[in-house]
Backbone of each chain as ProteinMPNN parsed JSONL, in Angstrom:
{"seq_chain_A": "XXXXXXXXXXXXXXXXXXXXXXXXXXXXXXXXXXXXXXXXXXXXXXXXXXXXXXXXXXXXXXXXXXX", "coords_chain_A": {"N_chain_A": [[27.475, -0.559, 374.228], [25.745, -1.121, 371.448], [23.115, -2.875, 369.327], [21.395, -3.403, 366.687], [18.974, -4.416, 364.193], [18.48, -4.135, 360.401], [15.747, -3.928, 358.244], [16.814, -4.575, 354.947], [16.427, -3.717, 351.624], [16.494, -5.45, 348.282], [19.092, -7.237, 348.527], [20.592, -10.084, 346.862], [22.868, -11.924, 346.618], [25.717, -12.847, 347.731], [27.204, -11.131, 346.927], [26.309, -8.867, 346.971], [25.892, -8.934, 349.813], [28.276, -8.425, 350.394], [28.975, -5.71, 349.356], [26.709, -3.695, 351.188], [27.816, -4.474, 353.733], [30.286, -3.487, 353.577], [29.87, -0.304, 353.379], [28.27, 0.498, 355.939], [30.213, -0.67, 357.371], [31.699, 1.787, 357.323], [30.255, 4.055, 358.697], [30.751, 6.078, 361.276], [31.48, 4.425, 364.567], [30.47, 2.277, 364.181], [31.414, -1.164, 364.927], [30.416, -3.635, 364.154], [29.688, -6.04, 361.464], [26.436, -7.779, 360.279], [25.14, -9.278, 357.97], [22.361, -10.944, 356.8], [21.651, -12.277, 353.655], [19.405, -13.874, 353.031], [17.468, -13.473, 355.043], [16.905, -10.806, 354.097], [18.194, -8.795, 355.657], [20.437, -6.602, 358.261], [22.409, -6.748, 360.727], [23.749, -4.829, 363.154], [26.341, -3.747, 365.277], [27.296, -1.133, 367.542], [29.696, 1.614, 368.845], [27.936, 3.265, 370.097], [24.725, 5.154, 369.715], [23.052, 4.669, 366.822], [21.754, 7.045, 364.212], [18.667, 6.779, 362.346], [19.02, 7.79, 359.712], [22.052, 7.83, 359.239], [22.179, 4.914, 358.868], [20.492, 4.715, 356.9], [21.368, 6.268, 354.799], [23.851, 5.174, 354.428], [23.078, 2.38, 353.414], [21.793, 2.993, 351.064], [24.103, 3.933, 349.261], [25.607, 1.97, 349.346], [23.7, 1.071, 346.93], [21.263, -0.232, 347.919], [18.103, -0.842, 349.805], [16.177, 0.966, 352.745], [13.471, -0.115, 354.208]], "CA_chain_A": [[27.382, -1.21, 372.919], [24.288, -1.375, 370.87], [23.202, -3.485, 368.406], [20.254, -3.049, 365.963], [18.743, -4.968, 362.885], [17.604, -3.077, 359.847], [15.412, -4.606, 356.72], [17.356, -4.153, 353.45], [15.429, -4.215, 350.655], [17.447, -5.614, 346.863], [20.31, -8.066, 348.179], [20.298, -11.065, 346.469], [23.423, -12.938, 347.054], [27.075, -12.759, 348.42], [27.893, -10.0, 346.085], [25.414, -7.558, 347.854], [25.707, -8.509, 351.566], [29.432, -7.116, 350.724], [28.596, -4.113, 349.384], [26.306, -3.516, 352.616], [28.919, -4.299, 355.168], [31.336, -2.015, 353.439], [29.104, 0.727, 353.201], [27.526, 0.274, 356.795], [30.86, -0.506, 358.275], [32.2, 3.353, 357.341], [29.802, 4.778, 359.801], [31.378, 5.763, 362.459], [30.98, 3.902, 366.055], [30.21, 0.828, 364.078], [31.911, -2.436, 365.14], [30.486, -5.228, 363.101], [27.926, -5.737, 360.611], [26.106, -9.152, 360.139], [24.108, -9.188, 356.796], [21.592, -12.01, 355.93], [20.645, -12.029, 352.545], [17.924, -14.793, 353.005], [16.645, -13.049, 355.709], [16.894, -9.345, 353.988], [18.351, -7.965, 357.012], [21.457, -6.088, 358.408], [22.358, -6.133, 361.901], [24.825, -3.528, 363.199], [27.086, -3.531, 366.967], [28.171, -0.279, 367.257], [29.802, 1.409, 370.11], [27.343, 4.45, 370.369], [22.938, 4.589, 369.017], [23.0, 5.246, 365.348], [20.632, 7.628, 363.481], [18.62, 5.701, 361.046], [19.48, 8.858, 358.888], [23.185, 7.152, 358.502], [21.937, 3.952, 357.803], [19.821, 4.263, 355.337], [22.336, 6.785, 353.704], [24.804, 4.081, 354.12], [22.385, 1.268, 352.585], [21.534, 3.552, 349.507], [24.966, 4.38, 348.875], [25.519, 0.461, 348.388], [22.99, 0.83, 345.944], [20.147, -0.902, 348.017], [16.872, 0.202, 350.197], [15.446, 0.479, 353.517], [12.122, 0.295, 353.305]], "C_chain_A": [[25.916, -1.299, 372.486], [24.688, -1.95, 369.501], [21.9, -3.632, 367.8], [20.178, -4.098, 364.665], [18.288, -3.873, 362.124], [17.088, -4.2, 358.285], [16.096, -3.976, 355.859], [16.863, -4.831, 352.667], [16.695, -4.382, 349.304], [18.717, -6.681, 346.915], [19.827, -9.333, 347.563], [21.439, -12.447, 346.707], [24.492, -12.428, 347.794], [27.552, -11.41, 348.659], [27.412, -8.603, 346.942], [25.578, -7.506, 349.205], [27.254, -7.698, 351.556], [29.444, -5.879, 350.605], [27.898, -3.238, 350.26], [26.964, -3.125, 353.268], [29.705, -3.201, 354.944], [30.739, -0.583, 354.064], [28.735, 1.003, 354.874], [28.976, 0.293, 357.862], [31.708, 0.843, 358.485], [31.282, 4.328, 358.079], [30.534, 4.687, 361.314], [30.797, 5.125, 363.845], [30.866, 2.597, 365.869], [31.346, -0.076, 364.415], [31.914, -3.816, 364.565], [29.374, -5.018, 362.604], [27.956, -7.319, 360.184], [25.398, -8.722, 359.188], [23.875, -10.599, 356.531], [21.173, -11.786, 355.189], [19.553, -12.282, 352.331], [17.231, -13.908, 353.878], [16.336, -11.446, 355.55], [17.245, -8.675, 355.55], [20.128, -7.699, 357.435], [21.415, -5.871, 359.566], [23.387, -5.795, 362.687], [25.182, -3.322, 364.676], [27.712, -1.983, 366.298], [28.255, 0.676, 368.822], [28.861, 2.915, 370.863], [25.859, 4.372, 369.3], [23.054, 5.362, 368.018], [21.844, 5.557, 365.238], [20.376, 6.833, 362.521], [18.73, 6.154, 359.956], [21.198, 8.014, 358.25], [23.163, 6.029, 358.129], [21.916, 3.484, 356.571], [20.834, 5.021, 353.989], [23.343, 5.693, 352.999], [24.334, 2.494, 352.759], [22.503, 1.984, 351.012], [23.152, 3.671, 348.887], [25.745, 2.894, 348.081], [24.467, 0.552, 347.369], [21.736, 0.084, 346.206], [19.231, -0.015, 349.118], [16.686, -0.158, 351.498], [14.184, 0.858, 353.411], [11.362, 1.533, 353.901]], "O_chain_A": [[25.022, -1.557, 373.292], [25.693, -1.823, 368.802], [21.107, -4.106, 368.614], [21.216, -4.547, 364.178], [17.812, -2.859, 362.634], [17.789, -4.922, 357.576], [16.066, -2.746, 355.906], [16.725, -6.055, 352.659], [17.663, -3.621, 349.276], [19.321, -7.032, 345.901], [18.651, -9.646, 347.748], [21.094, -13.612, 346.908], [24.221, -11.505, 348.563], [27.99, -10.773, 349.617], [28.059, -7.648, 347.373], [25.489, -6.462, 349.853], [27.541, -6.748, 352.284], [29.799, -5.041, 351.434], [28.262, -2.062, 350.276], [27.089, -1.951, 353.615], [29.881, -2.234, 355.686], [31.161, 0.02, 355.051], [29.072, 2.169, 355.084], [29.014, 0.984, 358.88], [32.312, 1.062, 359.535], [31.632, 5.508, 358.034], [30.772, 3.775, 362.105], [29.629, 5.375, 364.145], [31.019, 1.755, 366.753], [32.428, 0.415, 364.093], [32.757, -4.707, 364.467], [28.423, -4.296, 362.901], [28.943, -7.981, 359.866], [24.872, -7.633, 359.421], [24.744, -11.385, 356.153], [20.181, -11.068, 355.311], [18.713, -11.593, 351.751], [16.189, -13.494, 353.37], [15.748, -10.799, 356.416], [16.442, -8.165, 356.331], [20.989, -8.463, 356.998], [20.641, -4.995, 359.952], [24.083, -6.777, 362.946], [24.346, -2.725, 365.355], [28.268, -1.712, 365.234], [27.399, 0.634, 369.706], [29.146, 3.438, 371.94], [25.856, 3.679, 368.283], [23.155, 6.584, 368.126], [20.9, 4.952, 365.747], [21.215, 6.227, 361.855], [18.626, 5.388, 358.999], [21.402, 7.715, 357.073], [23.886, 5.71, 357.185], [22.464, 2.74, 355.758], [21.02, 4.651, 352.83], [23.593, 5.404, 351.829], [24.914, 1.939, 351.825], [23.16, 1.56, 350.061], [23.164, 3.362, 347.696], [26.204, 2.715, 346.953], [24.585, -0.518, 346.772], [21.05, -0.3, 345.259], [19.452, 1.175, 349.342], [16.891, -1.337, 351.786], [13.743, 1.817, 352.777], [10.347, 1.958, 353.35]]}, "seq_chain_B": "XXXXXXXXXXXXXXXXXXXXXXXXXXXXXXXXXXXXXXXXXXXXXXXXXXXXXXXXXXXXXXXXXXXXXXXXXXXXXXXXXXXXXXXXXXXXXXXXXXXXXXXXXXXXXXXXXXXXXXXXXXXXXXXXXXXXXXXXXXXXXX", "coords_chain_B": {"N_chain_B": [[12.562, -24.815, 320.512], [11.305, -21.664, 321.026], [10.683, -18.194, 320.236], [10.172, -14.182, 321.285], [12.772, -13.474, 322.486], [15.036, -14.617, 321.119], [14.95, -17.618, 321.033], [16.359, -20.923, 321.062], [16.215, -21.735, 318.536], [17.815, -20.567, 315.568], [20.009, -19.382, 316.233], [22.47, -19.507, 318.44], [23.376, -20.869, 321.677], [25.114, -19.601, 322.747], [25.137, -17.195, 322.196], [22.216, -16.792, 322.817], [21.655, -16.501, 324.888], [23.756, -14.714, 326.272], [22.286, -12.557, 324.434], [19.749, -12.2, 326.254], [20.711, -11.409, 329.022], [21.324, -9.322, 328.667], [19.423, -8.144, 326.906], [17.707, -7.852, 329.25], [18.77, -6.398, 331.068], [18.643, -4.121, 329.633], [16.658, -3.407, 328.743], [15.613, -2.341, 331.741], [17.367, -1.129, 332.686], [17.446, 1.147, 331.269], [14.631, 1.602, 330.18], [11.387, 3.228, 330.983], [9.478, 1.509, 332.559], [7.585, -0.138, 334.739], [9.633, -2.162, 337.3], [8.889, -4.589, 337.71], [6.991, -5.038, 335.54], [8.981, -5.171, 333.586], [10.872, -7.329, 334.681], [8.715, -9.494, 334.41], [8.49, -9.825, 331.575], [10.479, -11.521, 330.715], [10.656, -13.5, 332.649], [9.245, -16.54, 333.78], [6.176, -16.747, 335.641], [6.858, -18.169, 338.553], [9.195, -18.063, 338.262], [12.554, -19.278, 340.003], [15.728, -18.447, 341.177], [18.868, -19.285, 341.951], [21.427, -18.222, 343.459], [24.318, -18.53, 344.597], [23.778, -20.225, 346.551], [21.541, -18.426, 347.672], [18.159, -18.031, 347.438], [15.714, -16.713, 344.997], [12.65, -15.444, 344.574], [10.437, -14.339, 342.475], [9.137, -12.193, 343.399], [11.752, -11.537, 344.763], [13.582, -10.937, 343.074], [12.662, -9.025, 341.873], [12.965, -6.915, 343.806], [15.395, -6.812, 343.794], [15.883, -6.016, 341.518], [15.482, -3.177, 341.898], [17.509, -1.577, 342.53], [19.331, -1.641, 340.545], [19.101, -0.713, 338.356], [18.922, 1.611, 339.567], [21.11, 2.44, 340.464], [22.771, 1.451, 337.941], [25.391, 2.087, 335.615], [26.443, 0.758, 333.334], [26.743, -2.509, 331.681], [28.377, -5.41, 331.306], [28.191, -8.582, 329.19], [29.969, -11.196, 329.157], [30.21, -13.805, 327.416], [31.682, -16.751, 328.174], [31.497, -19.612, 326.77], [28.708, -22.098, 325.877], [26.475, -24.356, 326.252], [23.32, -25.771, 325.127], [20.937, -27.877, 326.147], [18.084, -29.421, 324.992], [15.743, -27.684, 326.165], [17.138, -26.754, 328.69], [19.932, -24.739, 329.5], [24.023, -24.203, 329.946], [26.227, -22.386, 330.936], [28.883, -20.718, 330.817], [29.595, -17.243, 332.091], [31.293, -13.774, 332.291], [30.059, -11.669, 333.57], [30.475, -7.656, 333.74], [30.332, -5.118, 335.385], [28.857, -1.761, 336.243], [28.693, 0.691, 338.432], [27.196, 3.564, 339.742], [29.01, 4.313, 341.521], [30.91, 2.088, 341.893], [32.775, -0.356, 340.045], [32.906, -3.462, 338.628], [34.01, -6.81, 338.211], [32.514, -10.343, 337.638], [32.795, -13.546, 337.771], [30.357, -16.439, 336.242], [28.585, -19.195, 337.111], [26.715, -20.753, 335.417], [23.783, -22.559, 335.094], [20.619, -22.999, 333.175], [16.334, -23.181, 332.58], [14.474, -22.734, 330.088], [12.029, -21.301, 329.206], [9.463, -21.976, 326.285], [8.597, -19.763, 325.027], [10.884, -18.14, 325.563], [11.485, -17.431, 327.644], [12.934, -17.052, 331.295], [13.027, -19.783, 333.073], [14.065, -21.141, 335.462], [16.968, -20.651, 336.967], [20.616, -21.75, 338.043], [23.413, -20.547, 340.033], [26.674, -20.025, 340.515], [28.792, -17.929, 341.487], [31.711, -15.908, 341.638], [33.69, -12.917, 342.433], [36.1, -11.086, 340.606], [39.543, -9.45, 339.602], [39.11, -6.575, 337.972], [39.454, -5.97, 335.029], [41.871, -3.85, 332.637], [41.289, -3.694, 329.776], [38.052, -3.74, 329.74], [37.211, -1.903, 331.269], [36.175, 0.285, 329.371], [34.925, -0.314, 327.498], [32.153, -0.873, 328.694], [28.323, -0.8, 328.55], [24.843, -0.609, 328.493]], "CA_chain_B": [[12.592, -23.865, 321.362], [10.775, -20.282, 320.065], [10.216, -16.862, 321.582], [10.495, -13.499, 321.006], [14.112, -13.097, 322.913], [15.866, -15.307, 320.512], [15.095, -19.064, 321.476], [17.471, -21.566, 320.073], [16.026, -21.472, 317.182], [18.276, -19.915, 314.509], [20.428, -18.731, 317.409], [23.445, -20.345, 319.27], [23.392, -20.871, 323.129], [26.305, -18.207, 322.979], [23.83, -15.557, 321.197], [21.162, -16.649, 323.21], [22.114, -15.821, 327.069], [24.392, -12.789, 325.929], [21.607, -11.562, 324.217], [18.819, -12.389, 327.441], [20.923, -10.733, 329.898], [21.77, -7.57, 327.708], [17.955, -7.092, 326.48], [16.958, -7.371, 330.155], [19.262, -5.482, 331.44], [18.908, -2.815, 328.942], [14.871, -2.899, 329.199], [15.55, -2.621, 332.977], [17.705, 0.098, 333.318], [17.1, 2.327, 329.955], [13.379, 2.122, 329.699], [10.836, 3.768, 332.48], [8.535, 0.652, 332.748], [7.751, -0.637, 336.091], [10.49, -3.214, 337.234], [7.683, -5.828, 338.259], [6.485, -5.956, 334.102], [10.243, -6.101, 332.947], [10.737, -9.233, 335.575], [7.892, -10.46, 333.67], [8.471, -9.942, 330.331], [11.892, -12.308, 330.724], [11.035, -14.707, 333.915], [7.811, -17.114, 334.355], [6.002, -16.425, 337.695], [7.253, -18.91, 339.177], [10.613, -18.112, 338.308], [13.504, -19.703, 341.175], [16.848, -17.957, 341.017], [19.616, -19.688, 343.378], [22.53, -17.304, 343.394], [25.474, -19.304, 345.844], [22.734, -20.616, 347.508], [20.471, -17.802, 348.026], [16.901, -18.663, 346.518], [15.582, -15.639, 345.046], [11.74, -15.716, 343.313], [9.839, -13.409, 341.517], [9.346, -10.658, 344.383], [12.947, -10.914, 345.272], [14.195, -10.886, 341.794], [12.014, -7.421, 341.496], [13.139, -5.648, 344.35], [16.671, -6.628, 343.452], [16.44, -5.004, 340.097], [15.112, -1.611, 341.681], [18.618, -1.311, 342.909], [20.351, -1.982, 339.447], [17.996, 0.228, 337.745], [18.903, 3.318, 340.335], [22.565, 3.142, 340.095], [24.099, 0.787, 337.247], [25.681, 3.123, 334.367], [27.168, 0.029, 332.085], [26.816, -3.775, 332.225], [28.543, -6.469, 329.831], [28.21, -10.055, 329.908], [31.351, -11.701, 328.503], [30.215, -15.349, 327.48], [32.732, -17.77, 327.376], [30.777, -21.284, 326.651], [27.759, -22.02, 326.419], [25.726, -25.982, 325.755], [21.762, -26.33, 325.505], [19.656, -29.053, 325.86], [16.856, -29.409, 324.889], [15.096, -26.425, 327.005], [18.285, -25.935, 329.617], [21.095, -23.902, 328.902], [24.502, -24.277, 330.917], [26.693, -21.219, 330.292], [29.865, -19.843, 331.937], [30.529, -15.782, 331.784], [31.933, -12.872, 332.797], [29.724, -9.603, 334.142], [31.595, -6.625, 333.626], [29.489, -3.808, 335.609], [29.866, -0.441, 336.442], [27.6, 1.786, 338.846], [27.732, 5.214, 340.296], [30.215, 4.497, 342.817], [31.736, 1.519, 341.971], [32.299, -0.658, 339.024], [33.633, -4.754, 339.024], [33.758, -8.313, 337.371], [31.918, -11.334, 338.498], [32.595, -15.263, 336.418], [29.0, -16.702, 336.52], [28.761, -20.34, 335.974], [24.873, -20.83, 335.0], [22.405, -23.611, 334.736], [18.783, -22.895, 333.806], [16.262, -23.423, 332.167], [13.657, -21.554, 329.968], [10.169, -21.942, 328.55], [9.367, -22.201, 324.753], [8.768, -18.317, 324.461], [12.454, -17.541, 325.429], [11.527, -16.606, 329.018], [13.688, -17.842, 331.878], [11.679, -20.465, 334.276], [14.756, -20.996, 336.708], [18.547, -20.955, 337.143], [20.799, -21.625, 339.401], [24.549, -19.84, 339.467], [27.551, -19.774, 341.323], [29.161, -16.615, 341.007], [33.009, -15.583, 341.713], [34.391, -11.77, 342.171], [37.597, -11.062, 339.809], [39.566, -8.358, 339.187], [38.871, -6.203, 336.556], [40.935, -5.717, 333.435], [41.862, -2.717, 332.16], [40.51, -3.658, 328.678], [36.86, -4.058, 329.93], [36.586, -0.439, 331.674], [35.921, 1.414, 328.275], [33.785, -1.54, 327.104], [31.291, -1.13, 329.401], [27.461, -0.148, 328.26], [23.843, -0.921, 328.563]], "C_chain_B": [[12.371, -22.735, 320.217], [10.855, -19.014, 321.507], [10.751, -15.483, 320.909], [12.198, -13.249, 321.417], [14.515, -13.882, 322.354], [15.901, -17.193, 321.096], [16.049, -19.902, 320.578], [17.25, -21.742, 319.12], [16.568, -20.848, 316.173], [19.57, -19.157, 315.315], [21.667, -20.131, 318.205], [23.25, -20.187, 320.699], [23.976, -19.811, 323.898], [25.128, -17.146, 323.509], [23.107, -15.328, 322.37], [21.014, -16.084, 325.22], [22.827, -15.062, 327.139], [23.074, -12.263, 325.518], [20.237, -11.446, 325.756], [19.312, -11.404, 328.281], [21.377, -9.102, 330.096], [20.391, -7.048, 327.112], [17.216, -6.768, 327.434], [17.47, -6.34, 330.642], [19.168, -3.834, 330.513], [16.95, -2.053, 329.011], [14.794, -2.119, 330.481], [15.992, -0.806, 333.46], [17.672, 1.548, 332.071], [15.568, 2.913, 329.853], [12.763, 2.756, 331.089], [9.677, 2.825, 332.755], [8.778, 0.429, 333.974], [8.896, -1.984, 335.953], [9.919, -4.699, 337.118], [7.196, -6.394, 336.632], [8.016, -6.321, 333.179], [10.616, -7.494, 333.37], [10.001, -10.151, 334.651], [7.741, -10.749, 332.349], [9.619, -11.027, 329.988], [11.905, -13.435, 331.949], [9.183, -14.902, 333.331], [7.754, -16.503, 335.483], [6.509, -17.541, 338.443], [8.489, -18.953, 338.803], [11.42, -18.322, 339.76], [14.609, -19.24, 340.474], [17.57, -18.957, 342.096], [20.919, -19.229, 342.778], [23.515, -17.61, 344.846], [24.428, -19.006, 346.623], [21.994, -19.817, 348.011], [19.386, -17.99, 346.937], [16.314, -17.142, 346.377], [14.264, -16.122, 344.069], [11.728, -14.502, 343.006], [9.643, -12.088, 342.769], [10.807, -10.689, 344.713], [14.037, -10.435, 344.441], [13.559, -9.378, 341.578], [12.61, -6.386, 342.39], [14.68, -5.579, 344.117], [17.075, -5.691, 342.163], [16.207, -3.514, 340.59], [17.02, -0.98, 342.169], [19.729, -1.003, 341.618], [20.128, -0.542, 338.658], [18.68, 1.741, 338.188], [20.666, 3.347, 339.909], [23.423, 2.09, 339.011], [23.968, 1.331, 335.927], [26.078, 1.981, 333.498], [26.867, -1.478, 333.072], [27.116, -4.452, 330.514], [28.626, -7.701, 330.071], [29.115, -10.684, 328.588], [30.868, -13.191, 328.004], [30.969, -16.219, 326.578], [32.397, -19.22, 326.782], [29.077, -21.134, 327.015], [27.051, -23.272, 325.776], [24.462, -25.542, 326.08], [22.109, -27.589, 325.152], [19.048, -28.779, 325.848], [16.221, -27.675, 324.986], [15.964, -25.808, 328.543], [19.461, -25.759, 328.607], [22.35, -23.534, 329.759], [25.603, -23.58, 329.772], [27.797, -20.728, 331.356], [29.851, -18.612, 331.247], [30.754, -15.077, 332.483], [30.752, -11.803, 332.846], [30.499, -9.14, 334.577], [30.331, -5.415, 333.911], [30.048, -2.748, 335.941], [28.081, 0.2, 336.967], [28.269, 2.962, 339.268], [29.203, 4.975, 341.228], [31.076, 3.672, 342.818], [31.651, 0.416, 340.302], [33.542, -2.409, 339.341], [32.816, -5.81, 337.865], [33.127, -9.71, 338.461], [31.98, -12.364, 337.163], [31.599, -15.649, 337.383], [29.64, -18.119, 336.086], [27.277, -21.083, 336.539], [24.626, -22.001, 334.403], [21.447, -23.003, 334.555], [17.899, -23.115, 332.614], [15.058, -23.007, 331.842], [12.071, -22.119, 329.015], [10.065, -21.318, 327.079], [9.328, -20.535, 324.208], [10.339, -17.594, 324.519], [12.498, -16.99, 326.954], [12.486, -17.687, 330.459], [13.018, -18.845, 332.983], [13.021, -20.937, 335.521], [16.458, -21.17, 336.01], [19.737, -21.58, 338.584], [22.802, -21.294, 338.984], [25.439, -20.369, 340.659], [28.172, -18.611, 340.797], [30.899, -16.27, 342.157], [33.281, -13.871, 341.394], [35.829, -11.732, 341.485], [37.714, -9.712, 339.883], [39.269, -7.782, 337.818], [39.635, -5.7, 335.585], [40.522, -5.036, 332.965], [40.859, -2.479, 330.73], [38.89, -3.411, 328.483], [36.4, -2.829, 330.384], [35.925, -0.011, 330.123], [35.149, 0.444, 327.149], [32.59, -1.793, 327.516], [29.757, -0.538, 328.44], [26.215, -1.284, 328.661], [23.133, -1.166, 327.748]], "O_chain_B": [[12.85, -22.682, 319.084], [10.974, -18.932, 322.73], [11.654, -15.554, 320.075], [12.877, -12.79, 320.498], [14.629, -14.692, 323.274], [16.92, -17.768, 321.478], [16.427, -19.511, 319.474], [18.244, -22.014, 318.446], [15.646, -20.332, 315.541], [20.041, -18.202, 314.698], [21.5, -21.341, 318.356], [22.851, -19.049, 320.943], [23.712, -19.289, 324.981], [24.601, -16.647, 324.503], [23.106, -14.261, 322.982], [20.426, -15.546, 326.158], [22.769, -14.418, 328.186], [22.631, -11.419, 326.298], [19.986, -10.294, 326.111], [18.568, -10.438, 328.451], [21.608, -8.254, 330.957], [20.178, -5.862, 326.86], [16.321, -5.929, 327.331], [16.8, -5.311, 330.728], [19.605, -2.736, 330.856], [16.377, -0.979, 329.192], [13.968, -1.206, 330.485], [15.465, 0.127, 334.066], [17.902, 2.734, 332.306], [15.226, 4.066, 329.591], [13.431, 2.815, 332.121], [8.728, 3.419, 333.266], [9.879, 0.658, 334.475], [9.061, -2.656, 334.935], [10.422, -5.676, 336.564], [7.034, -7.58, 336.344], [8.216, -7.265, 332.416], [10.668, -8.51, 332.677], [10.409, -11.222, 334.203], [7.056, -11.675, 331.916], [9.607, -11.399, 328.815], [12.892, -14.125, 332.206], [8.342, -14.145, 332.845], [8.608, -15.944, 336.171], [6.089, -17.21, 339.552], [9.033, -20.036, 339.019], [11.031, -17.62, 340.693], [14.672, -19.481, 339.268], [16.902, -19.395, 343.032], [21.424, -19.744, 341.78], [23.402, -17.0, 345.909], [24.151, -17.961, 347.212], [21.506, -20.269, 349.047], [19.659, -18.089, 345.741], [16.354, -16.378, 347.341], [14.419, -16.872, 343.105], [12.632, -13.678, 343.144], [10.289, -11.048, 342.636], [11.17, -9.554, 345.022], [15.04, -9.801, 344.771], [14.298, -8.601, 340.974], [12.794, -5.228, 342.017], [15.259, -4.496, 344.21], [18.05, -4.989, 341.894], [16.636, -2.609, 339.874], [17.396, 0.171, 341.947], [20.73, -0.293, 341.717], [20.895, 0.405, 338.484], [18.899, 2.702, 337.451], [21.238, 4.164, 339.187], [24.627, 1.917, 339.204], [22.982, 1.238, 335.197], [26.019, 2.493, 332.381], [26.785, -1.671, 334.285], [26.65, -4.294, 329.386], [29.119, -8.061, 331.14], [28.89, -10.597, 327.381], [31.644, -13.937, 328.602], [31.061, -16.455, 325.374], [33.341, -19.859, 326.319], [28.443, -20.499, 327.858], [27.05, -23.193, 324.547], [24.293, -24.965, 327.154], [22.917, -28.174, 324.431], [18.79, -27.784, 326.526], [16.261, -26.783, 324.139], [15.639, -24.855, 329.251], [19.807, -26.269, 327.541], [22.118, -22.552, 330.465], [25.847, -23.833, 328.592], [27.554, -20.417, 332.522], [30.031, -18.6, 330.029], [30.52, -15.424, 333.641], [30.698, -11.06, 331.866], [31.246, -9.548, 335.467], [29.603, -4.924, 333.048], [31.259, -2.541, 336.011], [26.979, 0.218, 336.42], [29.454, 3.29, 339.203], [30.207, 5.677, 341.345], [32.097, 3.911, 343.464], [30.66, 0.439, 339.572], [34.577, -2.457, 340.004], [31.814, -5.772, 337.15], [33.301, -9.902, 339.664], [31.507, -12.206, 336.037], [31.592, -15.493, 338.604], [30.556, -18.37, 335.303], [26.935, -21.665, 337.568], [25.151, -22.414, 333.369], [21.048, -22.318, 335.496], [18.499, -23.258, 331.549], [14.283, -22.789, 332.774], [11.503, -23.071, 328.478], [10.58, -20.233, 326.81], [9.907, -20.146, 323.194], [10.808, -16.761, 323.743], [13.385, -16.251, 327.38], [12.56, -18.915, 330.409], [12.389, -18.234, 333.847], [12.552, -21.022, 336.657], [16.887, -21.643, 334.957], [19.492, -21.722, 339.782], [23.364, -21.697, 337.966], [24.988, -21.025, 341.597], [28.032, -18.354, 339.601], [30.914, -16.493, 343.367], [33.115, -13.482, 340.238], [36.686, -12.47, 341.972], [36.824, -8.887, 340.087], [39.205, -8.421, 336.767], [40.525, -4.865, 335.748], [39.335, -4.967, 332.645], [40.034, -1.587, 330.534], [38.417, -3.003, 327.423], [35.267, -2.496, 330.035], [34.711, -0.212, 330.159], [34.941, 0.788, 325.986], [31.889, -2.673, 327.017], [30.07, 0.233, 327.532], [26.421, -2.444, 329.021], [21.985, -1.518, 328.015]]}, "name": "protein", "num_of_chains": 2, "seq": "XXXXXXXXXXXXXXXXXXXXXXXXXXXXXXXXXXXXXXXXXXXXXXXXXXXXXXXXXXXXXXXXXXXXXXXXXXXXXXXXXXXXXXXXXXXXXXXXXXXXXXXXXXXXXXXXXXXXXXXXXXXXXXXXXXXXXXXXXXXXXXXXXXXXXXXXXXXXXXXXXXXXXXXXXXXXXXXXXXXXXXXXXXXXXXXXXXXXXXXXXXXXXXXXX"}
């Protein structure tokens, strides 16, 4: 199992940490996704070491940034 | 109350926070200005956002718009009510957005309260996901 944080840059409230998780939880291997908005951050169990290539795809695709 | 964005002056409460969130939004994502002088042309610096309890200032309010900016094709703000006082303005409505990939409704129900030019000096929201009604797809714009 691994589990990683990543800064996300643009959430602002509720509305956004969902659009995240969604996005983040359609990579495969993933398991859970924790998003703090206050703390701009996304942090990701998954059962195999993600490229930060699908991440960030994943982040943008919600419509927000890593930096 | 004065300002270039329509202060209550000559202007209903309605008018005046439909039109705010439709001239930023349209500055925001139509024009090619940096996001950082649109923020500023419509917030004090010291603008406080609190969006269901997330506190959002003036840098977090900027990097949030670069997001809007990149992918939102249509946005409408529905307002159903809206009371000033004085220099606050407490407003329920409906955003009706639409981006590249996905498009949805959110009922706002807004406090805040703005400085004599028409600019916003803080708010604070609660915000609700709805579904979206058919009528509102083909309504959408910027």
């Amino acid at each position: 199992m691994t589990v990683s944080s990543y800064r996300v840059i643009g959430m602002a409230c509720g509305h956004c940490a969902g659009f995240v998780t969604e996005q983040i939880e359609r990579i495969p291997g993933v398991t859970d996704v924790a998003v703090d908005v206050d703390g701009d951050t996304a942090t990701v169990t998954s059962d195999r070491p993600l490229d930060i290539a699908e991440v960030r795809a994943a982040v943008e695709e919600a419509g927000y940034e890593l930096p | 109350m004065v300002g270039d964005m329509g202060g209550l002056d000559g202007i209903s409460p309605k008018e005046f926070i439909g039109n705010f969130f439709t001239s930023f939004m349209h500055d925001l994502v139509r024009g090619d200005e940096d996001p950082a002088t649109v923020v500023d042309r419509y917030h004090t610096p010291d603008i406080v956002q609190v969006a269901d309890g997330h506190l959002m200032d003036r840098a977090k309010l900027i990097a949030h718009t670069r997001p809007a900016r990149k992918h939102q094709t249509g946005a409408r703000w529905e307002v159903h009510e809206a009371i000033a006082d004085g220099d606050r303005i407490a407003a329920r409505y409906t955003l009706h957005f639409q981006t590249s990939k996905r498009e949805g409704s959110v009922d706002v129900y807004f406090f805040g309260q703005f400085a004599a030019d028409g600019r916003m000096r803080q708010a604070h929201m609660l915000t609700r996901a709805v579904p979206v009604r058919a009528s509102d797809e083909a309504q959408l714009s910027t």
